[in-house]
C-alpha positions, -999 to 999 in steps of 0.1 A, spaced: 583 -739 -315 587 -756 -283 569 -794 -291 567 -796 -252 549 -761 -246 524 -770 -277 511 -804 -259 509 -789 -227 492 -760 -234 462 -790 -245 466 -806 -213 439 -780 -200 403 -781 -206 398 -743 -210 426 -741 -230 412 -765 -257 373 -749 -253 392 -719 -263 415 -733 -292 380 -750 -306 360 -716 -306 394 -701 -326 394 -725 -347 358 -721 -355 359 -681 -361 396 -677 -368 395 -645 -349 381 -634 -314 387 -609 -288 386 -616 -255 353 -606 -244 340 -629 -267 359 -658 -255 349 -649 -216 314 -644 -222 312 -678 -245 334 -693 -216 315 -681 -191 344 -678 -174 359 -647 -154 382 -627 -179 411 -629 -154 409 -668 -159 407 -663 -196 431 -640 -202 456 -659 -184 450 -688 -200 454 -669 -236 492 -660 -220 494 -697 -219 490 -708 -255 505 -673 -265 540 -680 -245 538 -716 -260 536 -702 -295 499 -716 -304 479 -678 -304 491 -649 -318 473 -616 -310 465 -580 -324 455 -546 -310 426 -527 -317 421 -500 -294 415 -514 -260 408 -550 -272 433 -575 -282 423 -601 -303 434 -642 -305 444 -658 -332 463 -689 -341 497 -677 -349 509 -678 -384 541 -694 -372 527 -726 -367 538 -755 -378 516 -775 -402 521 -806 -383 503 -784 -349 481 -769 -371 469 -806 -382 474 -816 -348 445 -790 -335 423 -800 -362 421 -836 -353 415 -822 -313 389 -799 -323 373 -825 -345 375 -846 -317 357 -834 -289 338 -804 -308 308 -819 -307 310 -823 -266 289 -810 -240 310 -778 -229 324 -769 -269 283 -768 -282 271 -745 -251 307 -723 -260 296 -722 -292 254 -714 -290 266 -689 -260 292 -671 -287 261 -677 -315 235 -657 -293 257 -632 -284 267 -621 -323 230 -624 -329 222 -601 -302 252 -582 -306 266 -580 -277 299 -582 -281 329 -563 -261 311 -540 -243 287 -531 -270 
C-alpha cells in the first residue's frame, strides 16, 4: 500500500462520507452509496476509483452492480487509522443525514433500482 495514496484519498469530504457508511455496513453497492450521498452516481463512482486505485476499497460483481468494500489487503495500522476518522466526525451533520437517508431507504426498500 501506497501510505501517500491512503491519506489522500481522506483529504476529500465525499470520500470519507463514503468510507464512514462502509464502515458502518461493511458492504454497499453503489446505488446505495449515491442515493445516501445524494450525490450524482458519476461523482460517486469516481470517487470509489479513488479509494479503490489507492488500495482502501475492494469491490465485487453481482450482475450489473458492483459492490464496495474495504479491501482485505489493508493494513491494520489503516484499518485503525479509519476507525479513529469515522469515530471522529461520525456523529457530524452530513455522516447522520448519510446514514438516516441509507436507514429509510432499507426500510422502504428501495435499493438499486428495486
Amino acid at each position: 500500500m501506497n501510505e501517500q495514496a491512503f491519506f489522500e484519498s481522506l483529504s476529500d469530504e465525499t470520500r470519507r462520507r463514503i468510507l464512514v457508511l462502509i464502515l458502518k455496513h461493511e458492504e454497499l453497492c453503489v446505488c446505495d452509496l449515491f442515493h445516501a450521498l445524494e450525490a450524482p452516481q458519476p461523482k460517486v463512482s469516481r470517487h470509489l476509483a479513488v479509494l479503490r486505485d489507492a488500495g482502501v476499497l475492494a469491490q465485487r460483481r453481482e450482475g450489473t452492480w458492483v459492490f464496495y468494500r474495504l479491501d482485505p489487503q489493508l493494513p491494520a495500522w489503516a484499518y485503525r487509522t479509519l476507525g479513529l476518522m469515522a469515530d471522529g466526525v461520525g456523529n457530524g451533520v452530513p455522516y447522520r443525514e448519510d446514514a438516516g437517508r441509507l436507514a429509510n431507504a432499507a426500510a422502504r426498500q428501495v435499493r438499486c433500482g428495486t
